[in-house]
N, C-alpha and C positions, 0 to 999 in steps of 0.2 A: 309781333310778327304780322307782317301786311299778309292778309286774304288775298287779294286780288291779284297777286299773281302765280296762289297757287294751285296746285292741280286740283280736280273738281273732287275726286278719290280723298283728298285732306280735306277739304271744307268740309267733304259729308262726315268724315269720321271725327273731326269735332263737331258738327251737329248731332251725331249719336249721345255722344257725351251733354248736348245742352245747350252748348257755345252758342249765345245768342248772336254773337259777331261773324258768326260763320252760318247762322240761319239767316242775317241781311246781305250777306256777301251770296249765297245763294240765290235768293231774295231779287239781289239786284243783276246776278247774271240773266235768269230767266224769266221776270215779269214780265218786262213789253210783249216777246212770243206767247207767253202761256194768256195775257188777254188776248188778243193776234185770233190766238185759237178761239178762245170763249168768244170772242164779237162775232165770228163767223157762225158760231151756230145759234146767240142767242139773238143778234140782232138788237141787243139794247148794250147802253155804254154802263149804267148802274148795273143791270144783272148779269155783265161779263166780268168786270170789275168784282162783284161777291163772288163770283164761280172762280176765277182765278185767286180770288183770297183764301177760300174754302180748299181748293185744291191745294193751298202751299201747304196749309194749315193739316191738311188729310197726309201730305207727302211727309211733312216733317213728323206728323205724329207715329205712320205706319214703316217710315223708314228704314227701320232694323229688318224688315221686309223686301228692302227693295237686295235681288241678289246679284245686280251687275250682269247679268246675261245679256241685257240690252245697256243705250247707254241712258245714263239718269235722267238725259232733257225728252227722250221719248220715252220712260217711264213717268215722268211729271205729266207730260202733255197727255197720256193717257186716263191720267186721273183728271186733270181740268176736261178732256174730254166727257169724260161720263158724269164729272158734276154738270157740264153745262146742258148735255141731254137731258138728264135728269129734269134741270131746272127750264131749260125751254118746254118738256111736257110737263110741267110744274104750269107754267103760266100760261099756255095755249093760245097766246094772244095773237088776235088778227092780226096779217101783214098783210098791208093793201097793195094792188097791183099797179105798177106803173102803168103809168096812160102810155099809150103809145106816143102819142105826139110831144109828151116830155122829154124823151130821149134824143140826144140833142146825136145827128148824123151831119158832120162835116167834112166828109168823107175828099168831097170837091177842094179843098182849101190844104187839103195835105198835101204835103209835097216829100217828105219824108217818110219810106216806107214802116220805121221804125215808128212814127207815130201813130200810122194809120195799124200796124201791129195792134200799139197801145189803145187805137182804139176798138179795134174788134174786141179786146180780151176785157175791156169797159161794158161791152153791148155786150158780152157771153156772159157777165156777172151782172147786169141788169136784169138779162134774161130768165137768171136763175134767181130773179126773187119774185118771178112769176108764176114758177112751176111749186108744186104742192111741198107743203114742206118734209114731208117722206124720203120726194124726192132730193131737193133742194141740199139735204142734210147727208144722204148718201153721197150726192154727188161732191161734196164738202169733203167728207174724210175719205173719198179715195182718189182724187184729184189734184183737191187743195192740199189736205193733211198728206197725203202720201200714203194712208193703210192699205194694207194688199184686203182682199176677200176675206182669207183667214182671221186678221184683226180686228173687221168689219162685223163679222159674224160675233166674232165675242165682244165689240163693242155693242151693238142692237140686242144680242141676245139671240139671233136668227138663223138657219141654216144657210148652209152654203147655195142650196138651191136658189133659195128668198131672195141670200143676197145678189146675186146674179138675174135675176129676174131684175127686181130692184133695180138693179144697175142700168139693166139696158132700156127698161121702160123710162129712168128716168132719162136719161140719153135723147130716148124717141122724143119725148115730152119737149126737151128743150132743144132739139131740133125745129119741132113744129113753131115754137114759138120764135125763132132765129128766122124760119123761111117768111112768118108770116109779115118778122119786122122788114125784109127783103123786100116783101113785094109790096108795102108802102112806102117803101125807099124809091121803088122804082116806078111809082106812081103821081 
C-alpha cells in the first residue's frame, strides 16, 4: 500500500502500531516546515536540523497522546517549537548586529512594486535580528508562526499580561530600529 497518498489520520495510526514506513512517510510530509520552524528560532542550520529531529522523535514517541483536537502538523510544529526554545536558551549564543551599511537598499532600481514589497519584508527580517532575542522570538511565533497570545503564553510559560507587554515592546523596538534604517536611507 503506497503512504503518500494517504490520509495523514492512516499514516499516524500505523505509526501507532510501529510502521516504520509510515514514520518516513510522515517524516517526509512535514520536515522541510518543522526545520522552517527550528531555523527561525535557533538561527543555526546544525541546531535546527537536531531540534527538528528531536521533535519527530518526541512526536512519534508521545503520539498516543496527540488527541486530534488540532491538526497533527500544528501539534508537531508545537513540539519542534519548545525543542527549539529550549535548545536556543541551551546555547545563548551571541548574535551579532548587522552593520548598518550592510543592508543592501535599492529601493531606486525597483521598478516593480512587488519587489520593492519583497524588499521591505527583507529589511523587517534583517531588522529583527537586531532587536533582543526576547524580543526577536516573540515576534517569531506570533507573526511568523501564527500563535495567538493564548498559545504564546503556554509556549514561554508567561502570563497573558507579560505576553502582551512583550509583544508591544517588541514591536516599539523594531520600530526604532526600522526608522533609524529610514533616516540613513535618506541621508
Amino acid at each position: 500500500m503506497a503512504l503518500t497518498h494517504q490520509d495523514i489520520s492512516t499514516v499516524l495510526s500505523l505509526c501507532k502500531k510501529g510502521n516504520q514506513l509510515a514514520q518516513l512517510e510522515v517524516y517526509n510530509r512535514y520536515h522541510k516546515a518543522m526545520y522552517n520552524v527550528a531555523m527561525r528560532i535557533v538561527k543555526d542550520t546544525a541546531l535546527a536540523e537536531d531540534c527538528m529531529q528531536e521533535g519527530f522523535i518526541a512526536a512519534f514517541e508521545k503520539l498516543e497522546t496527540f488527541k486530534g483536537n488540532a491538526t497533527f502538523g500544528s501539534w508537531l510544529k508545537r513540539i519542534v517549537v519548545n525543542r527549539s526554545i529550549a535548545a536556543y536558551h541551551k546555547s545563548k549564543k551571541f548574535v551579532p548586529l548587522p552593520e548598518f551599511n550592510e543592508i543592501e537598499h535599492e529601493v531606486e532600481t525597483q521598478t516593480n512594486g512587488e519587489e520593492y514589497s519583497n524588499l521591505k519584508v527583507l529589511q523587517i527580517l534583517e531588522c529583527m535580528e537586531g532587536i533582543h532575542s526576547k524580543y526577536r522570538q516573540i515576534l517569531n511565533l506570533h507573526y511568523i508562526e501564527g500563535y495567538d497570545y493564548e498559545e504564546i503564553c503556554g509556549i514561554l510559560n508567561i502570563s497573558n499580561a507579560n505576553c502582551r507587554t512583550l509583544i508591544s515592546r517588541a514591536k516599539e523596538s523594531l520600530r526604532k530600529k526600522l526608522k533609524m534604517i529610514q533616516k540613513l536611507e535618506h541621508n
